[in-house]
Backbone as ProteinMPNN parsed JSONL, in Angstrom:
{"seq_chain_A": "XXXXXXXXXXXXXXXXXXXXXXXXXXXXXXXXXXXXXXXXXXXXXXXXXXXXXXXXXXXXXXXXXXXXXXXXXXXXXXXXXXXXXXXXXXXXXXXXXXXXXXXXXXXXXXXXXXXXX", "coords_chain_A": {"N_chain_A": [[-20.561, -34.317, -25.161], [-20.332, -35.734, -28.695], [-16.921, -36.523, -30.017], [-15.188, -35.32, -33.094], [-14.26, -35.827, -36.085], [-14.775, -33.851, -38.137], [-14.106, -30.07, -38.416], [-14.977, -27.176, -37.017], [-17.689, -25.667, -38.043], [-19.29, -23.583, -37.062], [-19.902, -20.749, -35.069], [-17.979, -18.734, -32.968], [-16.382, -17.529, -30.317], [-13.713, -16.333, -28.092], [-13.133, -15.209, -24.804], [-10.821, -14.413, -23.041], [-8.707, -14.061, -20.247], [-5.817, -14.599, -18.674], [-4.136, -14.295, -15.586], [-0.509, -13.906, -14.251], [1.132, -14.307, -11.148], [3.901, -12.943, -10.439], [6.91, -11.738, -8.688], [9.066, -11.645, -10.099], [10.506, -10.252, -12.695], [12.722, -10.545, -14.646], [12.192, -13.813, -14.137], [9.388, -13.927, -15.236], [9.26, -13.11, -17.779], [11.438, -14.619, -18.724], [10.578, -17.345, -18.053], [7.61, -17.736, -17.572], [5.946, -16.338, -19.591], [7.306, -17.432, -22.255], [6.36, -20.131, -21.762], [3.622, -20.363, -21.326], [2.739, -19.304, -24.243], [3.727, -21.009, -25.508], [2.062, -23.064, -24.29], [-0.603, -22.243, -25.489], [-0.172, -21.555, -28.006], [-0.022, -19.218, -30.709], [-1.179, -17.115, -31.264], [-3.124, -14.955, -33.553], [-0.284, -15.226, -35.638], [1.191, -14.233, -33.084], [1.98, -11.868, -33.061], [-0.204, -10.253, -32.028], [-0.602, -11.273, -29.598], [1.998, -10.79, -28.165], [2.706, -8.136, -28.347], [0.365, -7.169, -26.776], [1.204, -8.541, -24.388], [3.48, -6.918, -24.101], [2.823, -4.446, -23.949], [1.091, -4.716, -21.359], [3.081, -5.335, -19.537], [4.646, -3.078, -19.81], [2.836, -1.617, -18.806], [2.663, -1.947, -16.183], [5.137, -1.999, -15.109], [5.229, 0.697, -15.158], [3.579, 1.519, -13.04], [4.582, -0.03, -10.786], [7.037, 1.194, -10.309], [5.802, 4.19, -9.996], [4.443, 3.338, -7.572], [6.608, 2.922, -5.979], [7.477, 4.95, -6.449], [5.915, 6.84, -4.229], [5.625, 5.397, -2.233], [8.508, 5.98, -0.991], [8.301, 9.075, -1.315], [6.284, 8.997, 1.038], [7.64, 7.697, 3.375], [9.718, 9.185, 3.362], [8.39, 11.717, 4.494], [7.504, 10.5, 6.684], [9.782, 10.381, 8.251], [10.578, 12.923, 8.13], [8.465, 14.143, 9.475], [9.061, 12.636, 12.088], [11.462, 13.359, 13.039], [10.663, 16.287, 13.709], [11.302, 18.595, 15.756], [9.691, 20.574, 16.718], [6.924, 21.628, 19.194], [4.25, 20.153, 19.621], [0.753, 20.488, 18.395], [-1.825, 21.855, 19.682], [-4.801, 19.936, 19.948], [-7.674, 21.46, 19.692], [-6.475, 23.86, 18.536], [-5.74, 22.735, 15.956], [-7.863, 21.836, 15.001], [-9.14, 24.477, 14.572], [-7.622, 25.638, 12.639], [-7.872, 24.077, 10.808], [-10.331, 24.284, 10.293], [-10.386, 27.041, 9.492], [-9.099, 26.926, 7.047], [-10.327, 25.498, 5.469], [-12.345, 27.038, 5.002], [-11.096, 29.317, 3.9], [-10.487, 27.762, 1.225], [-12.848, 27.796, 0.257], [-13.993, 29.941, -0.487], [-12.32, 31.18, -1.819], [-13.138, 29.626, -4.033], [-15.23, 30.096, -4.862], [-17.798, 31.338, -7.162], [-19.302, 33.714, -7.001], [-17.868, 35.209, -4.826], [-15.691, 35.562, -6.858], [-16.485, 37.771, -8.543], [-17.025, 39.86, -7.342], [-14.547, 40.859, -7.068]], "CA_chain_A": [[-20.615, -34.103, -26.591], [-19.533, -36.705, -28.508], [-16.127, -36.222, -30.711], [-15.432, -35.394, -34.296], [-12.635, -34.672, -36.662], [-14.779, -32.626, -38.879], [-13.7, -29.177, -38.251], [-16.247, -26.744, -36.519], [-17.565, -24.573, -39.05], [-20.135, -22.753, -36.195], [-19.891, -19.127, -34.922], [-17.482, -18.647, -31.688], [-15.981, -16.121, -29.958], [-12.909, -16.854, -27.287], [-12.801, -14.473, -24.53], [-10.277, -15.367, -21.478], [-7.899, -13.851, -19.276], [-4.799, -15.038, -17.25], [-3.005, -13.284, -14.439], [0.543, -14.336, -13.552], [1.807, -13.584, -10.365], [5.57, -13.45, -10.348], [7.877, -10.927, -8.358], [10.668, -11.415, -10.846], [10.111, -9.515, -14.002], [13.522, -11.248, -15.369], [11.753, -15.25, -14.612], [8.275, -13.671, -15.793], [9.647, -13.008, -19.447], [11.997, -15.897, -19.595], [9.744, -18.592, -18.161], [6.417, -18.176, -17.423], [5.442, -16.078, -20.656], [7.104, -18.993, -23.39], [5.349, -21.809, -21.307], [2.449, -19.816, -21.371], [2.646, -18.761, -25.289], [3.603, -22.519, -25.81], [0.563, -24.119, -24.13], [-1.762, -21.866, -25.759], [-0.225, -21.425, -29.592], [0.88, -17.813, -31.098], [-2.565, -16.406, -31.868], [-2.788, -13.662, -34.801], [0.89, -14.891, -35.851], [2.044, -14.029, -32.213], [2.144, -10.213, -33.007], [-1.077, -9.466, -30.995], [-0.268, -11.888, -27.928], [3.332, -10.064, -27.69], [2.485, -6.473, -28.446], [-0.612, -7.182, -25.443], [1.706, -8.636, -23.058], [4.636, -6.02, -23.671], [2.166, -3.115, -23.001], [0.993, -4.813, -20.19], [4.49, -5.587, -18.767], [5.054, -1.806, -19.87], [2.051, -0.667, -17.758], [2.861, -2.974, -14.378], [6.796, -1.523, -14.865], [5.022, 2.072, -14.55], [2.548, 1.242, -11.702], [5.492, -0.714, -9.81], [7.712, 2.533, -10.428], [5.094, 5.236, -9.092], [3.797, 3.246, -6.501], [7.822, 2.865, -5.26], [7.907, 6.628, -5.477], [5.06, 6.789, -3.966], [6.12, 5.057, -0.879], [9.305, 6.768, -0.715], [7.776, 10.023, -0.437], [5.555, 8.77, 2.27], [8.948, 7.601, 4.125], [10.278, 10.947, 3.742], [7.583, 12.67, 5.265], [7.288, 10.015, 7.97], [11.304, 10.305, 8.734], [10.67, 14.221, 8.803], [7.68, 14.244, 10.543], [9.795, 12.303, 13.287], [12.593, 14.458, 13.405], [10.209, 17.632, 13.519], [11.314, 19.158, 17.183], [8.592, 21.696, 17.467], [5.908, 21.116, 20.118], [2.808, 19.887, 19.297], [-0.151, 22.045, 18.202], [-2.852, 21.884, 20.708], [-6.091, 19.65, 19.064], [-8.221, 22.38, 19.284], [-5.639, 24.789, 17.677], [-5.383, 22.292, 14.661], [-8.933, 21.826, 14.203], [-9.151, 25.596, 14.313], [-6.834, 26.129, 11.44], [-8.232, 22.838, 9.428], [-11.728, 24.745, 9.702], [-10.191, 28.036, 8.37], [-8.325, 26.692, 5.721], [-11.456, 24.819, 4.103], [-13.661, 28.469, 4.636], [-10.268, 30.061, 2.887], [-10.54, 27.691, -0.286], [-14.489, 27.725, -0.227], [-14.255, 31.63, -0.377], [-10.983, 31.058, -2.999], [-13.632, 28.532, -5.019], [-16.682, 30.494, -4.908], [-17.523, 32.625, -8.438], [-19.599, 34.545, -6.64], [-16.866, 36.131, -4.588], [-14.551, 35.776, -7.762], [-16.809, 38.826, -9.533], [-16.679, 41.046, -6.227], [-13.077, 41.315, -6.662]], "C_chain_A": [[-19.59, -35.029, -27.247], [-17.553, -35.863, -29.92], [-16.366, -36.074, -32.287], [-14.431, -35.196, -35.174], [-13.049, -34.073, -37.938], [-15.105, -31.283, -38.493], [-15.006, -28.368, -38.063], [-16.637, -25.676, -37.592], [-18.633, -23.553, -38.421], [-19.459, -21.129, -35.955], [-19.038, -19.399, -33.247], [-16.884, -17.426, -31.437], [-15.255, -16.587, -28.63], [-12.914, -15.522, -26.241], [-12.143, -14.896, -23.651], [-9.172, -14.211, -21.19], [-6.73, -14.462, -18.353], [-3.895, -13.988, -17.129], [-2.067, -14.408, -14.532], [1.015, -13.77, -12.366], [3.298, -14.14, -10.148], [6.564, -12.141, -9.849], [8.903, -10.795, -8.902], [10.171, -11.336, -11.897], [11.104, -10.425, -14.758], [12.602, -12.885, -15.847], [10.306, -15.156, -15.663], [8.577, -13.945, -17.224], [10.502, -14.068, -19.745], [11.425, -17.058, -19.636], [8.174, -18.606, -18.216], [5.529, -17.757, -18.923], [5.731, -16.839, -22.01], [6.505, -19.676, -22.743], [4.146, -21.004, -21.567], [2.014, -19.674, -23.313], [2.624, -20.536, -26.206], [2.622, -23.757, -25.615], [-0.151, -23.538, -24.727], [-1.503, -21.253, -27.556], [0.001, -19.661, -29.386], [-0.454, -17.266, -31.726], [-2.39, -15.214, -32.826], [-0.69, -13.654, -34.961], [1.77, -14.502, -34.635], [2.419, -12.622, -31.794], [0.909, -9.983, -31.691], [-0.662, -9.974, -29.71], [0.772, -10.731, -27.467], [3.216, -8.488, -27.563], [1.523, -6.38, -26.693], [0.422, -7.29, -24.541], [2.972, -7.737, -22.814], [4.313, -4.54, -22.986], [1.233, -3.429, -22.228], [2.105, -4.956, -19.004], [4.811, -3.927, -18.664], [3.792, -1.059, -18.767], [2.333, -1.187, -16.415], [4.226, -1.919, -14.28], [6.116, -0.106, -13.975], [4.624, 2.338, -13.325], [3.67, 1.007, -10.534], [6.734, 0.512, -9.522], [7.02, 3.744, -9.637], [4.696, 4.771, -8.067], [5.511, 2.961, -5.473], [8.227, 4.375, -5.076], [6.849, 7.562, -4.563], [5.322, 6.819, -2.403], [7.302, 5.51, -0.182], [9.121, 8.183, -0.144], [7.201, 10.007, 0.999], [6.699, 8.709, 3.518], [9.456, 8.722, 4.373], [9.691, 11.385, 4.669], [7.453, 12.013, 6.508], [8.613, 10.554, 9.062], [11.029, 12.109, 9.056], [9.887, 14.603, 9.737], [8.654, 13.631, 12.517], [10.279, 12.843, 13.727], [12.093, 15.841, 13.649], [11.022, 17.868, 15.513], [10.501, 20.146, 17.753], [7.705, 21.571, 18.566], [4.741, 20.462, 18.842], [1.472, 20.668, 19.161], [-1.287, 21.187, 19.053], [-4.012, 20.981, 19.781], [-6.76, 20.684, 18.471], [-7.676, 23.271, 18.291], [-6.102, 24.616, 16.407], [-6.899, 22.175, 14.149], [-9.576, 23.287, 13.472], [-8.711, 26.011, 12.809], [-7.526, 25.007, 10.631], [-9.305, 23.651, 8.982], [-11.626, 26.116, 9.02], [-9.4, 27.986, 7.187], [-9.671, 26.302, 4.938], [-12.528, 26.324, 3.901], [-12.944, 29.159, 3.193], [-10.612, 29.368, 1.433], [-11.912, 27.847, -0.688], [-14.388, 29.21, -0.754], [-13.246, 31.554, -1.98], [-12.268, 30.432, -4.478], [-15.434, 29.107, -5.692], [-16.497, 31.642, -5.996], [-18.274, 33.745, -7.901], [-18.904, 35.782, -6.184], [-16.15, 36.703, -5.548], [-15.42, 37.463, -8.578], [-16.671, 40.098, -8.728], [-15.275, 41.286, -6.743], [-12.79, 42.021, -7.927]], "O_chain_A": [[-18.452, -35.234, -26.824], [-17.485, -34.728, -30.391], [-17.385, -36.512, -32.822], [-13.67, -34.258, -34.939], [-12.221, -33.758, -38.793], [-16.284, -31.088, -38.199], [-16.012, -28.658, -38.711], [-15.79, -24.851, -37.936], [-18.941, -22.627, -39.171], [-18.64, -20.573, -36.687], [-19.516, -20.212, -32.455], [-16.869, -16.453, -32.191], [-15.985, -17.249, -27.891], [-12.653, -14.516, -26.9], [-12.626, -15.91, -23.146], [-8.874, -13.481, -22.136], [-7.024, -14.761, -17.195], [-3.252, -13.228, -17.852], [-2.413, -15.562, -14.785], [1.37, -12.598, -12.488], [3.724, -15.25, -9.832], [7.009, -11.493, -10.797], [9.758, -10.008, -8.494], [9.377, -12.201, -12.266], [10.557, -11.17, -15.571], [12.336, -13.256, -16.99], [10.075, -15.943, -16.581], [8.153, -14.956, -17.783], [10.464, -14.54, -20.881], [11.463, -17.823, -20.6], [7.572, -19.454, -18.875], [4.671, -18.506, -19.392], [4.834, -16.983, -22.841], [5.622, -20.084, -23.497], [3.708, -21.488, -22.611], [0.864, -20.007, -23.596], [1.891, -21.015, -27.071], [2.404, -24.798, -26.235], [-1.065, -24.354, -24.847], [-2.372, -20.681, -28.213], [0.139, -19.026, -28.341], [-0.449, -17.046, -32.938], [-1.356, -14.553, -32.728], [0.067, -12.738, -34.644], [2.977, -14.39, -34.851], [2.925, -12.223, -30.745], [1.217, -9.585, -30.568], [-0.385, -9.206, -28.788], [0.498, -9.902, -26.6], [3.687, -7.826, -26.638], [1.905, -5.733, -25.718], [0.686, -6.305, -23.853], [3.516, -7.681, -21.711], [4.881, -3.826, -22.16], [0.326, -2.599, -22.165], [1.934, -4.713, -17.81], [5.187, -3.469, -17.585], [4.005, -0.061, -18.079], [2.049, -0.404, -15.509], [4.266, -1.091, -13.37], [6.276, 0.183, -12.789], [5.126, 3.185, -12.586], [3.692, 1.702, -9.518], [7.247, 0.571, -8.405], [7.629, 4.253, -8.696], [4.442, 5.652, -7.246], [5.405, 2.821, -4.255], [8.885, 4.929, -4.195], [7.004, 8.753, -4.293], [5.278, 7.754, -1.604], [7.312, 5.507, 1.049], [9.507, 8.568, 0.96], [7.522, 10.768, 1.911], [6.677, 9.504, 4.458], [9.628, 9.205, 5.492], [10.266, 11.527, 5.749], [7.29, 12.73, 7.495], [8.516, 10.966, 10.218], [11.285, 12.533, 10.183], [10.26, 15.256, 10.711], [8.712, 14.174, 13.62], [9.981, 13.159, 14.879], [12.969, 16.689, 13.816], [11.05, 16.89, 16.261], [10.52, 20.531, 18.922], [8.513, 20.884, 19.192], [4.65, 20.441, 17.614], [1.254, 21.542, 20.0], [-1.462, 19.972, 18.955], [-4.104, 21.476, 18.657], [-6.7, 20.982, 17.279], [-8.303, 23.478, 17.252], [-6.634, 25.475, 15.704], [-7.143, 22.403, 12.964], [-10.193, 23.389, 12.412], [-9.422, 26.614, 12.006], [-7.684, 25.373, 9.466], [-9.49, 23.885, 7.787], [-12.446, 26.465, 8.171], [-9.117, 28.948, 6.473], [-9.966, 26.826, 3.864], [-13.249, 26.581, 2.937], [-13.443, 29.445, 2.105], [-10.968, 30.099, 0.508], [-12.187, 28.021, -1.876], [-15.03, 29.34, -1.796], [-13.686, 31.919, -3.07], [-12.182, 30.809, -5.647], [-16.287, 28.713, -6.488], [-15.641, 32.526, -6.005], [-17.922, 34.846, -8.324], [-19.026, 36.918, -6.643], [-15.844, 37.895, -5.521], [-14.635, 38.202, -9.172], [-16.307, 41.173, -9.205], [-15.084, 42.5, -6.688], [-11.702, 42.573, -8.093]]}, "name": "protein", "num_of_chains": 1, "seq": "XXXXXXXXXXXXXXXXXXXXXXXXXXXXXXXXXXXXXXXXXXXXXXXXXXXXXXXXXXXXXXXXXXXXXXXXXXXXXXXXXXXXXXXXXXXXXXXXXXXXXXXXXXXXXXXXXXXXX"}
């Protein structure tokens, strides 16, 4: 298409997306988001870009937060599970009890029962 420098006066519509991947939240916000804001101009005044990328920075913080307590718990339970000293419950035993626990909540979950009582 060839060039023009009179101004498009057609119908458009921009839709796009970029990911950054950057393990440092500090370089993220000091470098990559001005170079980024700088190659691509301050769209609606700069308010919408910044508001978008602060409550996306604000939703990653949360995600990166629960999924660290997340994994912590898991650690816990691994570290106690380790340290448990009890024996070991027999397979059978445990499947025993897995299959009366799920009758117990079916029975717990059922309205039928719930009007008997």
């Amino acid at each position: 298409m060839p060039t023009s420098d009179e101004a498009f006066t057609g119908d458009y519509e921009v839709i796009w997306s970029i990911y950054i991947r950057c393990n440092n939240l500090q370089k993220l916000r000091a470098v990559h988001i001005p170079a980024l804001e700088a190659l691509i101009g301050q769209p609606h005044g700069g308010e919408g870009w910044l508001y978008e990328m602060r409550a996306a920075l604000r939703a990653f913080q949360r995600e990166e937060e629960e999924h660290a307590k997340l994994m912590a718990s898991i650690r816990a339970l691994v570290r106690a599970s380790m340290g448990d000293t009890r024996p070991a419950v027999p397979l059978d035993e445990a499947i025993d009890r897995v299959k009366s626990r799920i009758s117990q909540l079916a029975q717990d979950n059922d309205p039928a029962s719930r009007r008997r009582s």
